[in-house]
C-alpha positions in Angstrom: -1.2 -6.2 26.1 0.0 -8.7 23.7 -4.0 -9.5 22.8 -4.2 -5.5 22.0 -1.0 -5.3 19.8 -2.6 -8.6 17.4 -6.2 -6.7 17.3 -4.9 -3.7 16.2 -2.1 -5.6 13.5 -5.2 -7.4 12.6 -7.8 -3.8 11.9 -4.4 -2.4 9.9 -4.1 -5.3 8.2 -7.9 -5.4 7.2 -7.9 -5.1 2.9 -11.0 -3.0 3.7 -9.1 -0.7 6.6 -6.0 -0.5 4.5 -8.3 0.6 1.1 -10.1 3.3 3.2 -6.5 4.8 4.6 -5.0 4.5 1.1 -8.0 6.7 0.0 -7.9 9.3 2.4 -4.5 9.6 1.7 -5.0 10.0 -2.3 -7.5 12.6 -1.6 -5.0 14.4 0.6 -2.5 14.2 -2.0 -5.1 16.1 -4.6 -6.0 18.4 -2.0 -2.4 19.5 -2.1 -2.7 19.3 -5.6 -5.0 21.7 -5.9 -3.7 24.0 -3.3 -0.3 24.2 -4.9 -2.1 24.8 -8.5 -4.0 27.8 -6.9 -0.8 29.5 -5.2 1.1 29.2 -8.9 3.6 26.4 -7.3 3.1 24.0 -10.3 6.4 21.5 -9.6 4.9 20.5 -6.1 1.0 20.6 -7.6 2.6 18.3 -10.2 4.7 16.0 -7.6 1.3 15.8 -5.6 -0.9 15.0 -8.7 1.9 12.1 -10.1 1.9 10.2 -6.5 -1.8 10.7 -6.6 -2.3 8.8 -10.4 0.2 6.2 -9.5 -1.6 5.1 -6.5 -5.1 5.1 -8.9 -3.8 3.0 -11.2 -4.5 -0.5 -9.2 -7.8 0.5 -8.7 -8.7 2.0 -11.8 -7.0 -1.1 -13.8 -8.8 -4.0 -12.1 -11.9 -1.9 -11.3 -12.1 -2.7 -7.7 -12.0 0.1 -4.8 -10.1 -2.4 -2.4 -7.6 -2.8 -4.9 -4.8 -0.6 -3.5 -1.3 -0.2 -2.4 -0.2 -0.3 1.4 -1.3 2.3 3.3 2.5 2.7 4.6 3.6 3.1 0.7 1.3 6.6 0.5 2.3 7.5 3.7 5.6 7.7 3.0 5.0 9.8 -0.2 2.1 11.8 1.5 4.5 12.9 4.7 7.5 15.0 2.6 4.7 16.5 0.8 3.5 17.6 4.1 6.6 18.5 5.7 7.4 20.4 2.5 4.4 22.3 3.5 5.6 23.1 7.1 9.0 23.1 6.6 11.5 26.5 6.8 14.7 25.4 6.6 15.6 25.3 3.0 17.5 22.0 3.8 14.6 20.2 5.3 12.5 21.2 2.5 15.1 20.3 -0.1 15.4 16.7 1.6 11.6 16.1 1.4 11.7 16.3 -1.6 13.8 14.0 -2.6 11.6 11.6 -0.1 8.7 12.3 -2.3 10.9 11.3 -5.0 12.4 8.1 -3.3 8.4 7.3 -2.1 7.8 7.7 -6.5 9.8 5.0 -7.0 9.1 2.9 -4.3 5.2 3.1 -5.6 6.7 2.0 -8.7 8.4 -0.8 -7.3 5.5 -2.1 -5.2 3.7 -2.0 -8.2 5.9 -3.8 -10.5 6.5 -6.6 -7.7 2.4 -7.0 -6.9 0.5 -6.3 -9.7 2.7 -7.9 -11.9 5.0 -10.9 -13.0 8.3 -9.5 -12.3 9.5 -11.0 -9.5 13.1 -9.3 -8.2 15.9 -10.5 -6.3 16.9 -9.3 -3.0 19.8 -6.9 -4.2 18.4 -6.0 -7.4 14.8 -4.8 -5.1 17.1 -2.2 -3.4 19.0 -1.2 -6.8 16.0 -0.9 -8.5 14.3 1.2 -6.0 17.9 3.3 -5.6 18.3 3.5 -9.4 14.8 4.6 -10.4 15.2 7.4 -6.9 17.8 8.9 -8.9 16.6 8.7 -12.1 12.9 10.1 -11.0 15.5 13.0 -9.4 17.2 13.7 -12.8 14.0 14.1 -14.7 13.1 16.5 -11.3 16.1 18.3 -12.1 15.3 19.1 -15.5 11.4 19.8 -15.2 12.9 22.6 -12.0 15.3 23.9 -14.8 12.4 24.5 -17.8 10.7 26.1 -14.7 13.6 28.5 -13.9 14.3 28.9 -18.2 10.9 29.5 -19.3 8.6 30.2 -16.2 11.4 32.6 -14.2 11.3 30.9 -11.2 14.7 29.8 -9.1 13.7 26.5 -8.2 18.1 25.5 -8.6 20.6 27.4 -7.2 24.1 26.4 -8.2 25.6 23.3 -9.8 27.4 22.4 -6.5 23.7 22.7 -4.6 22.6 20.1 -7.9 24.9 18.0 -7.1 24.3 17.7 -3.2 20.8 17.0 -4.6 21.8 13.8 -6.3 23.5 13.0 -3.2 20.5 13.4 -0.7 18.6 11.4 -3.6 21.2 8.2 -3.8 21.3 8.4 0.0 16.9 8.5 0.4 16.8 5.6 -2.5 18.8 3.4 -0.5 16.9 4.2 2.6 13.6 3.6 0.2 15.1 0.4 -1.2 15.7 -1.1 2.1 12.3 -0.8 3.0 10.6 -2.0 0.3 13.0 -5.3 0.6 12.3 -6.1 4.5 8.9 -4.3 4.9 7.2 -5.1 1.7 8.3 -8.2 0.8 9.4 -9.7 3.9 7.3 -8.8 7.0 4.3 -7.5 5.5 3.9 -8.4 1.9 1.8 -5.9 -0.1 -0.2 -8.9 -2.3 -2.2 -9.9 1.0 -3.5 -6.7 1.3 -5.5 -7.4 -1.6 -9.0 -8.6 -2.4 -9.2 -12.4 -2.4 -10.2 -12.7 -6.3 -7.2 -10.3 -7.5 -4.5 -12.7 -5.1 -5.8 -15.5 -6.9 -6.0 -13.6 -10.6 -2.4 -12.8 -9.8 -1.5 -16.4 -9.0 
C-alpha cells in the first residue's frame, strides 16, 4: 500500500504530469470563458479569462510548455468556477466566488514567490495572500457595480449584502493564505515542479 501511495506522489509530482493537468485545466477555464461570453454573463467570462492569462504567463514568459504553476493552484481556481456553474443557492454561488477570487491571488502569490526574487516571510505569505483576496474583491465589487450602472444588470444587492461579501472574502483569503504557506512552500514547494534549466535560471 505504502509502495502505491509513493508511485502515485511520484506520477503527480512528474513536471511533465503536473504541465499536462495545468493545461487541461487552462483550457477548461477558456471553455468557460467562452461559454459565459456566449450566454451575455461577461463578469464570470472575464473571472474565467483573468485565471486563465495568469496561469499563461510562466509559460509564455520563459517559452517553455512545462513551465507551469501547480496543478492544485488551478484547481483551486477552476473548482468555484465550476460550482458557480452548478450551484442554486445564491449563497453557495456568492461564496465561490469569492474562492475564485482568493485562488486570483493565491496565483499571484505563487507566482511572485517562484518565478521571482521576492522571497516572503511566513506571516507576511498569509497577509499577502489575505490582503491581495480582498483587494482583488474590491476591484470585483466595483467592475459588478459599472455592470449594474451602465449594463442594467443586478449583480449587488444591498450595501449590507456588500459588506457580508468582504467578509466571506477576508475569511476565504485566510483560508487561501494558509495554504499557500504550508502546501506551497512547505510540503510541496511549487519551484520543483519546474523544468531543470528554469530551477537552476532561478537560482
Amino acid at each position: 500500500m505504502a509502495q502505491r501511495v509513493s508511485q502515485l506522489d511520484a506520477l503527480v509530482e512528474d513536471k511533465r504530469v503536473n504541465a499536462g493537468l495545468a493545461w487541461l485545466l487552462i483550457g477548461f477555464l477558456l471553455v468557460v470563458a467562452i461559454g459565459s461570453l456566449l450566454q451575455d454573463d461577461l463578469l464570470w467570462m472575464l473571472l474565467a479569462a483573468t485565471v486563465a492569462a495568469l496561469a499563461l504567463v510562466p509559460p509564455i514568459a520563459y517559452r517553455n510548455t512545462e513551465a507551469m504553476l501547480p496543478w492544485e493552484v488551478l484547481v483551486l481556481a477552476a473548482l468555484p468556477i465550476l460550482g458557480r456553474e452548478l450551484a442554486t443557492l445564491a449563497l453557495t454561488t456568492r461564496v465561490a466566488t469569492y474562492l475564485s477570487v482568493a485562488a486570483l491571488a493565491l496565483i499571484v502569490a505563487v507566482e511572485l514567490h517562484v518565478f521571482t526574487p521576492v522571497r516572503m516571510t511566513h506571516w507576511f505569505a498569509v497577509l499577502f495572500v489575505v490582503v491581495t483576496t480582498i483587494a482583488t474583491a474590491g476591484v470585483w465589487a466595483v467592475v459588478q457595480w459599472l455592470s449594474d450602472v451602465y449594463l442594467g444588470t443586478e449583480f449587488l444587492g444591498s450595501e449590507y449584502q456588500l459588506m457580508w461579501d468582504f467578509v466571506y472574502a477576508t475569511a476565504v483569503g485566510v483560508f487561501a493564505g494558509i495554504i499557500f504557506e504550508w502546501y506551497f512552500r512547505r510540503v510541496i514547494p511549487a519551484e520543483e515542479r519546474l523544468p531543470v534549466e528554469i530551477q537552476e535560471h532561478l537560482r
